[in-house]
C-alpha positions in Angstrom: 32.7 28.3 -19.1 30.3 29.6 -16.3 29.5 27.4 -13.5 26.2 26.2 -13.6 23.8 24.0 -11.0 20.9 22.0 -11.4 18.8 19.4 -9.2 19.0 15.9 -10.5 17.7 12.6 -9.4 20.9 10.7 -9.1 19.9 7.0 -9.7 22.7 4.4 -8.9 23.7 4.1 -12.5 23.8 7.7 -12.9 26.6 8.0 -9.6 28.9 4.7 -11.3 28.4 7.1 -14.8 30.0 10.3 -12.5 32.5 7.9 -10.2 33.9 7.5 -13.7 35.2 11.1 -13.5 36.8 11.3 -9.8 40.3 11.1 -11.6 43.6 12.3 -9.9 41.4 12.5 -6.4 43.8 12.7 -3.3 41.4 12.0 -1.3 40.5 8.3 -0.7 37.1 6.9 0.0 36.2 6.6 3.6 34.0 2.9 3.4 33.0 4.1 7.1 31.2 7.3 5.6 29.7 5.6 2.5 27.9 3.2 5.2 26.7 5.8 6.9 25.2 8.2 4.3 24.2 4.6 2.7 22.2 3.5 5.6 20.4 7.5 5.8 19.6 7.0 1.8 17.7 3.7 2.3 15.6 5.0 5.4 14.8 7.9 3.1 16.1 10.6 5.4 18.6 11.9 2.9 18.0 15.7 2.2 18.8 17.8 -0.7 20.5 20.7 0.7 22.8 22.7 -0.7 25.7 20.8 -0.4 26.1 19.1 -4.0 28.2 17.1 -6.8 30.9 19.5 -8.5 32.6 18.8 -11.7 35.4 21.5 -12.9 35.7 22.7 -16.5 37.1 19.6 -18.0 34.5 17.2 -16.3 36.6 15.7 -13.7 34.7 15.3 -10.5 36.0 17.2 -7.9 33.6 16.5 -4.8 30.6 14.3 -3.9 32.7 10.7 -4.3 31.6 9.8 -1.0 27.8 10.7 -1.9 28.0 9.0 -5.1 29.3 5.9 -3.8 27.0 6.1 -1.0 23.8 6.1 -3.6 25.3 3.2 -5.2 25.7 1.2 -2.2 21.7 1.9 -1.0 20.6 1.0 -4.4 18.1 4.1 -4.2 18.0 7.2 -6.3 18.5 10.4 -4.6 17.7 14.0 -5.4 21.2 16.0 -5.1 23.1 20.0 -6.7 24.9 19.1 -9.8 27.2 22.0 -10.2 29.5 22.0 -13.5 31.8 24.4 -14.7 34.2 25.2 -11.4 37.2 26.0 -12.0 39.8 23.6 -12.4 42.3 24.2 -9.4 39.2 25.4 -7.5 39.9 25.0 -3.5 37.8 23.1 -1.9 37.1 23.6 1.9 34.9 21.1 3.0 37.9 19.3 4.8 35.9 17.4 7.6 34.1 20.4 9.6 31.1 19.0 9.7 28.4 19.7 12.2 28.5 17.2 15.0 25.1 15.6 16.7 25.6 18.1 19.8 24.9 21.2 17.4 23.0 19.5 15.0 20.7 18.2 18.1 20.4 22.3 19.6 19.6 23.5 16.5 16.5 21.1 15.7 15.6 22.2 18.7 15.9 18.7 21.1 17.0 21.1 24.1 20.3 22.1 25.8 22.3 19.0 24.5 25.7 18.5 26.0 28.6 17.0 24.4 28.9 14.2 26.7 24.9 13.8 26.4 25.1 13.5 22.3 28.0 11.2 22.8 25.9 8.3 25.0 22.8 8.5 22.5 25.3 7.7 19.3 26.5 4.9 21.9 23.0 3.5 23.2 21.6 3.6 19.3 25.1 2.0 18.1 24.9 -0.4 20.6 28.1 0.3 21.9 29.3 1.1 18.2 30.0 4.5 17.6 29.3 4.2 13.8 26.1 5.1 13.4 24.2 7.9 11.2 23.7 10.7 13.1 20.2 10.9 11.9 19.3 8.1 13.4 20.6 9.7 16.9 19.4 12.7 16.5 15.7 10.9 16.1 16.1 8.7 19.3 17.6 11.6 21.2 14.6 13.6 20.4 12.6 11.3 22.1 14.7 10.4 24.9 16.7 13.5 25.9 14.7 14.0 29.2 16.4 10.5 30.7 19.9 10.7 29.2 19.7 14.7 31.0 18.3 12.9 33.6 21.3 10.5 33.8 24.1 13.4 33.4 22.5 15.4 35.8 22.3 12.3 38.4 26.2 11.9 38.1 27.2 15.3 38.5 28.8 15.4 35.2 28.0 19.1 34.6 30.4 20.0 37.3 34.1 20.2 35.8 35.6 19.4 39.4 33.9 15.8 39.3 35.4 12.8 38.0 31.9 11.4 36.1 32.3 13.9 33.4 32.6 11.4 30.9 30.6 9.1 29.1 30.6 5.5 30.5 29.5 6.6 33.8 26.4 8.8 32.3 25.8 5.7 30.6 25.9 3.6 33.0 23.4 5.3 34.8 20.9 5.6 31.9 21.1 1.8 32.0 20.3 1.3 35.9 17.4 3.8 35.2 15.8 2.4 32.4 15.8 -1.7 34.0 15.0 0.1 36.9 17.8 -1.9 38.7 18.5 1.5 41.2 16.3 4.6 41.8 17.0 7.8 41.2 17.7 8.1 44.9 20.5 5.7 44.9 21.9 6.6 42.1 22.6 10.2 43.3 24.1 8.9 46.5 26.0 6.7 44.6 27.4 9.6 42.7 27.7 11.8 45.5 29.8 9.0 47.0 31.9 8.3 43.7 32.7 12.0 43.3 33.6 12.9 46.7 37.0 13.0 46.3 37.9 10.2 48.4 40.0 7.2 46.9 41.8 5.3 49.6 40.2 4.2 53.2 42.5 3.5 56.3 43.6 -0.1 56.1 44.7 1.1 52.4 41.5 0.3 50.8 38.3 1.3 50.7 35.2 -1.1 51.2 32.4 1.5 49.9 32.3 -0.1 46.2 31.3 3.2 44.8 34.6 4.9 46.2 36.7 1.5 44.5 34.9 2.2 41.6 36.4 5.8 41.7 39.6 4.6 42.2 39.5 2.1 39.3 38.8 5.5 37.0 41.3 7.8 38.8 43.9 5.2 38.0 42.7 4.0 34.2 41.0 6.3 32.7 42.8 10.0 33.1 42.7 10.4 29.7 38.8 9.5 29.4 39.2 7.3 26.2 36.1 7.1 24.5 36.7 3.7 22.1 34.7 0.8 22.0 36.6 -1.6 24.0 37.0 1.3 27.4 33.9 2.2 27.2 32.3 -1.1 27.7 34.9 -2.0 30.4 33.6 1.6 32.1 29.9 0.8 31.5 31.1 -2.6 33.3 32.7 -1.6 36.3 30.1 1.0 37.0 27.1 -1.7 36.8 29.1 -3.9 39.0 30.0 -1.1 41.5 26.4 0.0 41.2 24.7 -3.2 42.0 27.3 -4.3 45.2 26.1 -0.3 46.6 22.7 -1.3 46.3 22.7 -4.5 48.0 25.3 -3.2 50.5 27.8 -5.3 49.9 31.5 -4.1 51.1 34.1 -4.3 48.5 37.9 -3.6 48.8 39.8 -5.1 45.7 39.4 -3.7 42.3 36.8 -5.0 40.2 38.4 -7.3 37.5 36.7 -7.4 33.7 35.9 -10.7 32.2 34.3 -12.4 29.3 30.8 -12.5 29.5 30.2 -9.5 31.2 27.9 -10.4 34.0 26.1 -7.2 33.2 25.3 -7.7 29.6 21.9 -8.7 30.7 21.1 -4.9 31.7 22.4 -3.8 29.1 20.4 -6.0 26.4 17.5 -5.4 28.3 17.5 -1.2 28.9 18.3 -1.4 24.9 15.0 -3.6 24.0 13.5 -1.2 26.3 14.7 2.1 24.5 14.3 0.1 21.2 17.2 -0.1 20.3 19.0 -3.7 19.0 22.3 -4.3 20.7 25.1 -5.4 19.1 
């Protein structure tokens, strides 16, 4: 039987007829994923590319569940390969490699993107949820690249010897520069304070609330966790740090975390500003 591939408009109906076929499938359905290609399909960004649905020579379905389910879920019908015939113990290799918003951002031309950079636009658009479709990133980043570069360029974070190289703080700073809570200025001798090296002041603490601040990370966060609950805590004690150095007020003990954040106001508000809904 020779393989063969066509273009077809793939109504819901049509992807519960093929779902019928995805028999003896190791692989289980990630609901995460079908969400996300979901949410793409319904804004209508979903392109036909050359990535398709394969069936092998006795019609079992051997990739596209998640697309399938996907077009189900968004209730819209989307143009997709249909390629039949494959071989039956066919290997197939698309085991997760998938471009990430960094590369996907360079190559659609958005600028010199940095990891870090790509990482706090999926986190501004999410809201602080990381689950987002990466086309909808990739269209606020193209936008809004200059400030977030702007932000990780403030904090020093393309210098590997600095302690800022991480998310929350770049962040952070995005946040103080879009409510406008602390110029540019400020911000850099924030940073330049914060990444000095220093950590402990003569009386055992320090009062300079950018150098606690620094301490706080050099103690908790080595590892630079990127989940949803440390990232808000970083975002936290940065804003808090931030704020006391602008009004020049000393501070020796560590900045504790409670619920409500008392900064959750700049956050809502720099995301109304960027347009984007917290959550």
């Amino acid at each position: 039987m020779a393989i063969e591939m066509k273009i077809e408009k793939i109504t819901p109906e049509r992807a519960a007829h093929y779902l019928k076929r995805n028999v003896d499938n190791y692989r289980k359905i990630s609901k995460a994923k079908v969400a996300l290609y979901a949410e793409e399909m319904k804004a209508g960004k979903w392109q036909l590319n050359g990535e398709g649905i394969m069936f092998d020579q006795t019609g079992k379905l051997k990739n596209g569940q998640h697309r399938l389910a996907a077009v189900m879920m968004a209730g819209v019908p989307v143009e997709m390969a249909v390629i039949t015939g494959v071989a039956d113990d066919v290997m197939i290799y698309d085991n997760g490699f998938n471009r990430t918003t960094m590369q996907m951002a360079q190559a659609m031309g958005y600028g010199d993107v940095t990891q870090t950079e790509a990482a706090v636009a999926t986190w501004i658009v999410g809201g602080f949820n990381n689950r987002v479709p990466k086309g909808k990133v990739l269209e606020w980043l193209n936008g809004n690249h200059s400030e977030v570069n702007r932000a990780f360029r403030i904090t020093g974070a393309q210098n590997s010897r600095n302690l800022s190289r991480r998310v929350g703080c770049v962040m952070a700073t995005w946040l103080m520069l879009q409510t406008e809570s602390m110029k540019s200025y400020e911000l850099e001798v924030f940073w330049k304070i914060f990444n000095s090296g220093n950590t402990v002041g003569t009386d055992g603490y320090e009062p300079s609330s950018a150098l606690v601040a620094r301490r706080m990370f050099a103690e908790r966060y080595k590892s630079a966790p990127t989940d949803k609950r440390s990232l808000t805590e970083q975002v936290e004690i940065l804003l808090r740090a931030m704020q006391d150095f602008r009004k020049g007020t000393p501070r020796q003990m560590n900045y504790q975390v409670k619920e409500p954040m008392i900064c959750t106001g700049i956050m809502e508000k720099a995301l109304k500003k960027a347009g984007v809904e917290g959550k």
